[in-house]
MOPAC internal coordinates of N, CA, C and O (Angstrom, degrees):
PM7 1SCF
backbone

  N    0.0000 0     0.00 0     0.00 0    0    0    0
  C    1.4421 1     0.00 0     0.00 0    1    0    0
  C    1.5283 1   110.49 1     0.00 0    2    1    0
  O    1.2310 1   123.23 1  -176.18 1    3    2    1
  N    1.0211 1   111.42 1     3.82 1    3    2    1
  C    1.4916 1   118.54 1  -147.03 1    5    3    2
  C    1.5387 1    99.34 1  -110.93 1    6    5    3
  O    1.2310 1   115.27 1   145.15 1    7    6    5
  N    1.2148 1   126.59 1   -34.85 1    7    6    5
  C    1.3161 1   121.99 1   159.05 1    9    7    6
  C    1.3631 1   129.60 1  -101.36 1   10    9    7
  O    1.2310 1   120.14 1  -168.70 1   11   10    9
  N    1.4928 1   117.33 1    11.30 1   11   10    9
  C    1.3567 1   108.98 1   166.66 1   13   11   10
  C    1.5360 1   105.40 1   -86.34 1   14   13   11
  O    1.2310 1   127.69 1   158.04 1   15   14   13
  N    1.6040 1   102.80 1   -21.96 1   15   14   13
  C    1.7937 1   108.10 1   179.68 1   17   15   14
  C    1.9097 1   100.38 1   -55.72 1   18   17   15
  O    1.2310 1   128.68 1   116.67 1   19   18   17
  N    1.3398 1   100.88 1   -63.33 1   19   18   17
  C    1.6731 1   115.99 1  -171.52 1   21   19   18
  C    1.7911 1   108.97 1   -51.16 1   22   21   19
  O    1.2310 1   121.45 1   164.56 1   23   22   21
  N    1.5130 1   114.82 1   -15.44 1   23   22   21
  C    1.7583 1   126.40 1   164.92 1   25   23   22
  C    0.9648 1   111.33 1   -66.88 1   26   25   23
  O    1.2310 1   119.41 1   120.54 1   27   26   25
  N    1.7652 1   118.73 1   -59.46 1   27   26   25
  C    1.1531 1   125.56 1  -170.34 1   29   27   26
  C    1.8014 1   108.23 1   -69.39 1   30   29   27
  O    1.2310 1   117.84 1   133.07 1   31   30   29
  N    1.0426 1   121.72 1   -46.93 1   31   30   29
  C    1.6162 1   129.87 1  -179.95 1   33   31   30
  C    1.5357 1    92.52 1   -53.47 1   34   33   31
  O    1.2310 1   114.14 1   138.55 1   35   34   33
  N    1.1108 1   128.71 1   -41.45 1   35   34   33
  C    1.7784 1   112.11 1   175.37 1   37   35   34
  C    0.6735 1   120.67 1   -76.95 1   38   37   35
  O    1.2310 1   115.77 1   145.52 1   39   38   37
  N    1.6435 1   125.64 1   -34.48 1   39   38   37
  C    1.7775 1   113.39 1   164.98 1   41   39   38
  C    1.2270 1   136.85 1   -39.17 1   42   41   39
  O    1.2310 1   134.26 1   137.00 1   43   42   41
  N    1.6724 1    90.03 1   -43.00 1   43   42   41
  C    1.4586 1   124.79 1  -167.73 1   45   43   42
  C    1.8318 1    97.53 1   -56.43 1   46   45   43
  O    1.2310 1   127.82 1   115.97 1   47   46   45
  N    1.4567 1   102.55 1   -64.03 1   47   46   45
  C    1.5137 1   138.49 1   175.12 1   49   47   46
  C    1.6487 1   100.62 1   -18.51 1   50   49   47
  O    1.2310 1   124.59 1    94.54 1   51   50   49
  N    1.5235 1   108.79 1   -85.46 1   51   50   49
  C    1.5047 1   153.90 1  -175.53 1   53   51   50
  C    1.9766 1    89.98 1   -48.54 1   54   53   51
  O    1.2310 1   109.63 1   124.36 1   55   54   53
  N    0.7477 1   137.05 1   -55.64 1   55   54   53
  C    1.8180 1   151.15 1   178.25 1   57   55   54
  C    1.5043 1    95.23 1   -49.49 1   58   57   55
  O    1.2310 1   124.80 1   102.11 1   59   58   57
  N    1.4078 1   108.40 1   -77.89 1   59   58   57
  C    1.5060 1   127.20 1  -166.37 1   61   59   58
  C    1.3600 1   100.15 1   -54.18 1   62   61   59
  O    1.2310 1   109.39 1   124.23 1   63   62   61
  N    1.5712 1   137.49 1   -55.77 1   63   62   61
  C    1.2718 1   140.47 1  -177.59 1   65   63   62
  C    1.5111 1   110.43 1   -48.11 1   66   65   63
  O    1.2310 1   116.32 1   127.30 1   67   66   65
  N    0.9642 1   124.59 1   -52.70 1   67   66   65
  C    1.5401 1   156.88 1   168.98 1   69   67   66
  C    1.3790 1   101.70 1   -32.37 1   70   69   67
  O    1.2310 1   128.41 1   105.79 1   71   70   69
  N    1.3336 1   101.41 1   -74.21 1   71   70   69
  C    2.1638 1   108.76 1  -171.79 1   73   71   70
  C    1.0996 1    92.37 1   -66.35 1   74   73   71
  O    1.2310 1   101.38 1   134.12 1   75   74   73
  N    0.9520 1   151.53 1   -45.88 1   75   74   73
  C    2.0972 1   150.25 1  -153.03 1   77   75   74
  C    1.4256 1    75.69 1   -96.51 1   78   77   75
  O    1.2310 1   113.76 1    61.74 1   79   78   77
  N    1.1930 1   129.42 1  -118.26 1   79   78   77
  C    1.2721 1   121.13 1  -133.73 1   81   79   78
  C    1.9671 1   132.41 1   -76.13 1   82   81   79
  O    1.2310 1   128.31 1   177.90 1   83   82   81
  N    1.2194 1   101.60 1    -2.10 1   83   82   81
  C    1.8103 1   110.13 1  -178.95 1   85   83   82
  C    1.5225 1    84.36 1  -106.70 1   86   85   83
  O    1.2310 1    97.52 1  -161.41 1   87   86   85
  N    0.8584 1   157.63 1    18.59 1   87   86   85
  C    1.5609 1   140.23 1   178.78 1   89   87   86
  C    1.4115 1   112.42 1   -73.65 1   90   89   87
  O    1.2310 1   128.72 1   -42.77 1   91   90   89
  N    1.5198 1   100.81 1   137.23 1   91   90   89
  C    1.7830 1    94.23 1  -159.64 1   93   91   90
  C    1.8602 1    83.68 1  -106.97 1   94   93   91
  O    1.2310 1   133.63 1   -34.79 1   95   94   93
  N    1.3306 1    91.26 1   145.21 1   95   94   93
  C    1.6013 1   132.09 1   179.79 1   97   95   94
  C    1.3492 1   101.54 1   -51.30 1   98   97   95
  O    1.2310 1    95.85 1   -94.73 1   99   98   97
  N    1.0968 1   160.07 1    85.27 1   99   98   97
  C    1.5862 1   148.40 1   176.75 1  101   99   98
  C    1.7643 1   112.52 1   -84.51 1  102  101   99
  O    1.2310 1   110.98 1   -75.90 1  103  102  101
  N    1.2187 1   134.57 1   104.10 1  103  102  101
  C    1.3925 1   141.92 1   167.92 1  105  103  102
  C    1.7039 1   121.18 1   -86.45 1  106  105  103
  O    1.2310 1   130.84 1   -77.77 1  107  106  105
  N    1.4205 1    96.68 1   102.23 1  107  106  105
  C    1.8245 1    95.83 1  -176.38 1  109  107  106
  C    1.3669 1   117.62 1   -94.27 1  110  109  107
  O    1.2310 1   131.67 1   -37.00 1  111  110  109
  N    1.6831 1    95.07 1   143.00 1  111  110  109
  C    1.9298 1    79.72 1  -171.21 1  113  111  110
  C    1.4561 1   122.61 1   -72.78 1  114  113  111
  O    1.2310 1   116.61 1     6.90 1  115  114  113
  N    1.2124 1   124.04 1  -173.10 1  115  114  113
  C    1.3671 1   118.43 1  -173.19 1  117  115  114
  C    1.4361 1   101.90 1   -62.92 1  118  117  115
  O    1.2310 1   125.36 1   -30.09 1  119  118  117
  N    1.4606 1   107.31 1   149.91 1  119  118  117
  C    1.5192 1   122.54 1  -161.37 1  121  119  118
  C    1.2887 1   129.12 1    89.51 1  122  121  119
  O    1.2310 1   120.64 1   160.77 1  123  122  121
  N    1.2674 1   116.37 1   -19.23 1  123  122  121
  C    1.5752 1   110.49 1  -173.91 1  125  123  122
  C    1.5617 1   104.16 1  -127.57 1  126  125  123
  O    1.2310 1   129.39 1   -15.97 1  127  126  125
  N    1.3761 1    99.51 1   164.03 1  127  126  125
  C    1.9267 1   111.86 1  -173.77 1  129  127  126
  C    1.6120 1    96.38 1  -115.74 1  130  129  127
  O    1.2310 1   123.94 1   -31.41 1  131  130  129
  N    0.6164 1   110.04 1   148.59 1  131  130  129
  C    2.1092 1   142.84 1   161.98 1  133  131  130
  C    1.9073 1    90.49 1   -76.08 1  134  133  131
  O    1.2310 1   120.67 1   -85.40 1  135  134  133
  N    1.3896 1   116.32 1    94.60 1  135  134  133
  C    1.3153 1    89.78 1   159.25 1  137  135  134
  C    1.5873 1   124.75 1  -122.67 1  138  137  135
  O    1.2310 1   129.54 1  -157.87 1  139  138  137
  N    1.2452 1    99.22 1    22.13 1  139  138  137
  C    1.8098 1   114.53 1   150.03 1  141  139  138
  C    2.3165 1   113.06 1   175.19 1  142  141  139
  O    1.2310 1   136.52 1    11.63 1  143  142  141
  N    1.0993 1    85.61 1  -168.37 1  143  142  141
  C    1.5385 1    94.30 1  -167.57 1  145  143  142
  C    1.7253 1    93.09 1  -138.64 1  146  145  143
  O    1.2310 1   122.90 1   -63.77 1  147  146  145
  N    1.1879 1   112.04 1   116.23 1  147  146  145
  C    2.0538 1   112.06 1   160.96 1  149  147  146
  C    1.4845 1   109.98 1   -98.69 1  150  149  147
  O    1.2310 1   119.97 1   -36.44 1  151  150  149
  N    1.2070 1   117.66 1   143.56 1  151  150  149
  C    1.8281 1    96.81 1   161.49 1  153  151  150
  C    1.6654 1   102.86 1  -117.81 1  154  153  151
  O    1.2310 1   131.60 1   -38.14 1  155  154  153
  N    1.1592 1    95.22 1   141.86 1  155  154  153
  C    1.2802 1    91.30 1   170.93 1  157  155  154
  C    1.9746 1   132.67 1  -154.57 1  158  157  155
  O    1.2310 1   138.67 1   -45.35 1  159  158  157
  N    1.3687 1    81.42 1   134.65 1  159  158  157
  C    1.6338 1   128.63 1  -168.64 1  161  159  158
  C    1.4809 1    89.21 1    99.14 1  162  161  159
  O    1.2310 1   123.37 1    30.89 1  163  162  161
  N    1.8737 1   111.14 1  -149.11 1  163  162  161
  C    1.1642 1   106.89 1  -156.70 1  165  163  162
  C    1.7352 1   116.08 1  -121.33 1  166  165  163
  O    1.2310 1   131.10 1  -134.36 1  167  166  165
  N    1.2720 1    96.19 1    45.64 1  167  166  165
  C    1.4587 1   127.73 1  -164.83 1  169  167  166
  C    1.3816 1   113.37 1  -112.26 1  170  169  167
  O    1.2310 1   119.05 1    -1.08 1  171  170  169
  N    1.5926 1   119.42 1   178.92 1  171  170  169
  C    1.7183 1   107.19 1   170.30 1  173  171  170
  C    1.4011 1    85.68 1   -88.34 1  174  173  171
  O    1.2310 1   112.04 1   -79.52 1  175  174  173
  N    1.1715 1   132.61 1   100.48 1  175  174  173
  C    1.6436 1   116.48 1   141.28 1  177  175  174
  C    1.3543 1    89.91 1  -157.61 1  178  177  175
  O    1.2310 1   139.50 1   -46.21 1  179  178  177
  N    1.8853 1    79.78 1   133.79 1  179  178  177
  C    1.5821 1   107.10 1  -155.29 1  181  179  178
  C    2.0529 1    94.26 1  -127.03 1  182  181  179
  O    1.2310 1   123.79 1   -51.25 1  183  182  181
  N    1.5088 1   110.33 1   128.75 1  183  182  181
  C    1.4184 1   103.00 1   157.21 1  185  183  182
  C    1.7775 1   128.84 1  -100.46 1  186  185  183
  O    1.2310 1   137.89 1   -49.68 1  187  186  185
  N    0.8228 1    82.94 1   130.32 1  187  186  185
  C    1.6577 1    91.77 1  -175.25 1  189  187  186
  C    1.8477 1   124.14 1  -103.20 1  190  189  187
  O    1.2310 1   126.60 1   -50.10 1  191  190  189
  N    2.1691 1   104.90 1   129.90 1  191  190  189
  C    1.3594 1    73.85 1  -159.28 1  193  191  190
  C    1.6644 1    86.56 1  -124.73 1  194  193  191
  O    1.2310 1   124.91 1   -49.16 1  195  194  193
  N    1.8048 1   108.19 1   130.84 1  195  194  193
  C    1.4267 1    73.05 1  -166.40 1  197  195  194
  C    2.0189 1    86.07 1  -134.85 1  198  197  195
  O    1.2310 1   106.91 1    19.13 1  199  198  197
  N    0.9983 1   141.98 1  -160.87 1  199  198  197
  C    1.5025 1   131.80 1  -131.92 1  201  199  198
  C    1.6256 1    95.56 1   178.29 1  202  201  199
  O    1.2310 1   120.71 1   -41.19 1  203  202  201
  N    1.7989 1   116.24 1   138.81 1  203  202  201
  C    1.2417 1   106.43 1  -168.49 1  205  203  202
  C    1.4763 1    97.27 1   -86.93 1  206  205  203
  O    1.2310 1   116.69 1   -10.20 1  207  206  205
  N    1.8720 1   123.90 1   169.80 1  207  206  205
  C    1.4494 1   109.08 1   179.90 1  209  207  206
  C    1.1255 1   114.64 1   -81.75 1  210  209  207
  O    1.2310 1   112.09 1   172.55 1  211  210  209
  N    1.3898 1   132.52 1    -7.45 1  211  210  209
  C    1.7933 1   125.10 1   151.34 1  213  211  210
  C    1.2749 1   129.49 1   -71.13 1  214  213  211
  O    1.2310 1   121.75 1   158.35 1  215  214  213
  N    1.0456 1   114.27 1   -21.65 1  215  214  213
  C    1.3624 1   124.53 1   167.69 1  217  215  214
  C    1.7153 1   126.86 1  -100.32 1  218  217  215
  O    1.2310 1   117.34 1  -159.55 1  219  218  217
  N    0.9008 1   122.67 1    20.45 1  219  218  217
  C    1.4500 1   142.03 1  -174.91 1  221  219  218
  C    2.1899 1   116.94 1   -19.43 1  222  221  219
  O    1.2310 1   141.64 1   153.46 1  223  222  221
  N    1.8778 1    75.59 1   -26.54 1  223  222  221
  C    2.0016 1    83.76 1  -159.82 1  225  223  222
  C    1.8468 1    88.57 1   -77.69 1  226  225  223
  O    1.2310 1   124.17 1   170.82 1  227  226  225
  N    1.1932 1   109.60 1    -9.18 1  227  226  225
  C    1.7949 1   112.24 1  -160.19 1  229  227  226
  C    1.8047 1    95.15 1   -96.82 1  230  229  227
  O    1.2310 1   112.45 1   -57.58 1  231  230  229
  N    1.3420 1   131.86 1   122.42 1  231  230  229
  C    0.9140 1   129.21 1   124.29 1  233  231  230
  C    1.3967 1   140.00 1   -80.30 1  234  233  231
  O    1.2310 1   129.11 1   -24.11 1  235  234  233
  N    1.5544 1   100.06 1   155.89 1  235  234  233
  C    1.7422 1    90.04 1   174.98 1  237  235  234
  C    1.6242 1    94.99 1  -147.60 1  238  237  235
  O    1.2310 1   125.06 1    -2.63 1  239  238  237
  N    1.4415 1   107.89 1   177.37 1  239  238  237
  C    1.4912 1   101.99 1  -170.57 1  241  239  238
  C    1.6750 1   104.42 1  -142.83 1  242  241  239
  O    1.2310 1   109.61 1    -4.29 1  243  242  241
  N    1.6974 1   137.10 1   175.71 1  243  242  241
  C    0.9307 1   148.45 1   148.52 1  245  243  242
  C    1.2323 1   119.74 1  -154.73 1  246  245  243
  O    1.2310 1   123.42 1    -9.47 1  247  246  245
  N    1.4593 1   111.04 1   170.53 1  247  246  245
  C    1.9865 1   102.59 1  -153.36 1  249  247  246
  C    1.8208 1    80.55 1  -122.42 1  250  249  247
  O    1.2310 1   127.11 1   -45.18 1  251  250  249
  N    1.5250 1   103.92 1   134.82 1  251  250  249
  C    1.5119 1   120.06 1   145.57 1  253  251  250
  C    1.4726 1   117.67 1   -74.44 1  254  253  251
  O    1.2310 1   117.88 1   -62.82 1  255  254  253
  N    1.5865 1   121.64 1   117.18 1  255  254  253
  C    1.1727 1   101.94 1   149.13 1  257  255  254
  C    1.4143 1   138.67 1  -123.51 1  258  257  255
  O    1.2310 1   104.00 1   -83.86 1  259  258  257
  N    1.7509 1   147.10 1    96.14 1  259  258  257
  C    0.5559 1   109.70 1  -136.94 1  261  259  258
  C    1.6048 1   121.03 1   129.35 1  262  261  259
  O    1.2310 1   118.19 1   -83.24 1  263  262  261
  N    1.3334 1   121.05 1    96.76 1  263  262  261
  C    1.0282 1   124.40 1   173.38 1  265  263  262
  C    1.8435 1   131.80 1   -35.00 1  266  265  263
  O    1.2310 1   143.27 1   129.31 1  267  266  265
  N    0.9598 1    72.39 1   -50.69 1  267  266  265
  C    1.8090 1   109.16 1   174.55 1  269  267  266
  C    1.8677 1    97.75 1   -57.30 1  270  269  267
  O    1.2310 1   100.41 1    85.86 1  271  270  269
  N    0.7867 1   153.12 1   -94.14 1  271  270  269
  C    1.6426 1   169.36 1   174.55 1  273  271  270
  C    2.0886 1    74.32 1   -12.25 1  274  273  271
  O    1.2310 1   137.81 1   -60.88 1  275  274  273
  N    1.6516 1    83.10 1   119.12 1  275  274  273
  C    1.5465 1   105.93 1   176.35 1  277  275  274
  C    1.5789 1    99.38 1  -132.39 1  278  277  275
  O    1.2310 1   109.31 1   171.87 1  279  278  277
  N    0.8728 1   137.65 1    -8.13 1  279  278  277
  C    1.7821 1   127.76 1   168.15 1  281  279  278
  C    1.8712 1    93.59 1  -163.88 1  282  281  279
  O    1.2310 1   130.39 1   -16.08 1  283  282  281
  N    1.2331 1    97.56 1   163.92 1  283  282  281
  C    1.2857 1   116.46 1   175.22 1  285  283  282
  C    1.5750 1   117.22 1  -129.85 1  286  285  283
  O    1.2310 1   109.88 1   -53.90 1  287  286  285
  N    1.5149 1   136.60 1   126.10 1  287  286  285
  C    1.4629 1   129.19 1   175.90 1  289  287  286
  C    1.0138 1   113.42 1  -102.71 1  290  289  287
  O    1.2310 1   120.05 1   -57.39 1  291  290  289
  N    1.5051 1   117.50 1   122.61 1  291  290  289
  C    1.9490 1   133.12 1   163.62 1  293  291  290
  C    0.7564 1    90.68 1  -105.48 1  294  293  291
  O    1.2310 1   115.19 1   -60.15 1  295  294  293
  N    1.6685 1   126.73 1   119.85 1  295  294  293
  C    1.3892 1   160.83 1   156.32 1  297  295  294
  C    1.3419 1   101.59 1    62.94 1  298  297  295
  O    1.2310 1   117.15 1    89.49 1  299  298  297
  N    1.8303 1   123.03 1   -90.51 1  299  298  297
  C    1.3610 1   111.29 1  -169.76 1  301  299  298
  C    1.5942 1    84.55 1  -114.29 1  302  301  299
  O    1.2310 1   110.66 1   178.24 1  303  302  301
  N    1.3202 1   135.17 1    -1.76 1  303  302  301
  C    1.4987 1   138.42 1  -145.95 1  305  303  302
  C    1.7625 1   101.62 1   -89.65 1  306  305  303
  O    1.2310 1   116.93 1   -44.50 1  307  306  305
  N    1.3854 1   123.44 1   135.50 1  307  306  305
  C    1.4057 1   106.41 1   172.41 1  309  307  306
  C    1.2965 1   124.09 1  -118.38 1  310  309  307
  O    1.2310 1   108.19 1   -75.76 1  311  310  309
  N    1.5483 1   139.68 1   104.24 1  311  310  309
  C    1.2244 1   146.22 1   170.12 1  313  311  310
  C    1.3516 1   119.54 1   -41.47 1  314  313  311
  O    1.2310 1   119.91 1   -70.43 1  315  314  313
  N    0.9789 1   117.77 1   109.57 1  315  314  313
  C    1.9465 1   117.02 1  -178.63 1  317  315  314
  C    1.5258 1   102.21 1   -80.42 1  318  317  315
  O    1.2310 1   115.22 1   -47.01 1  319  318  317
  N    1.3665 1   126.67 1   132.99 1  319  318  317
  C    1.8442 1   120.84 1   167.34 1  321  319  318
  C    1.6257 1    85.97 1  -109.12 1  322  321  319
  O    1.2310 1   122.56 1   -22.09 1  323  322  321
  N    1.8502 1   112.71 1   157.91 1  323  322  321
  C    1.1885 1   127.46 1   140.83 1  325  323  322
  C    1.1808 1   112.45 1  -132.34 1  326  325  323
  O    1.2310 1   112.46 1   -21.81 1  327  326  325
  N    1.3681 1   131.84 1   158.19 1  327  326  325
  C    1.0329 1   148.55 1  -148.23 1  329  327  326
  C    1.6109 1   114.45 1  -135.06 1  330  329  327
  O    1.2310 1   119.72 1   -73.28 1  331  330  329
  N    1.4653 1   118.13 1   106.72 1  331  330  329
  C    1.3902 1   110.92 1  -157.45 1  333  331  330
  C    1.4809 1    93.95 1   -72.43 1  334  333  331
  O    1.2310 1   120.10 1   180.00 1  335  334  333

């Protein structure tokens, strides 16, 4: 039992390292808010949910995947990623 605990504590480990330190930089253009970051599994792919600043009650979201993914386009709007 004793080393599936010490598996799981590295996942755990390997996850946590991941959100703190690979977290990619997201820059929204004027008008819109960042209003959180998910990551998910144990990869770079990150969802992002972010909301225009007049419209605040509306979220919306899109998924990074991927080191590689350097901006993202909503409609004419352009999302900047950096990548620590």
């Amino acid at each position: 039992m004793g080393f599936l605990k010490n598996i799981a504590l590295g996942a755990l480990g390997v996850k946590t390292y991941q959100n703190v330190y690979n977290k990619p930089i997201v820059t929204p253009p004027h008008g819109y808010a960042i209003r959180g970051m998910d990551q998910k599994g144990l990869g770079a792919k990150w969802v992002v949910k972010y909301s225009k600043k007049h419209q605040m009650n509306l979220t919306h979201s899109f998924r990074i995947s991927g080191k590689s993914t350097k901006s993202v386009s909503i409609g004419g709007d352009v999302f900047l990623v950096d990548w620590p």
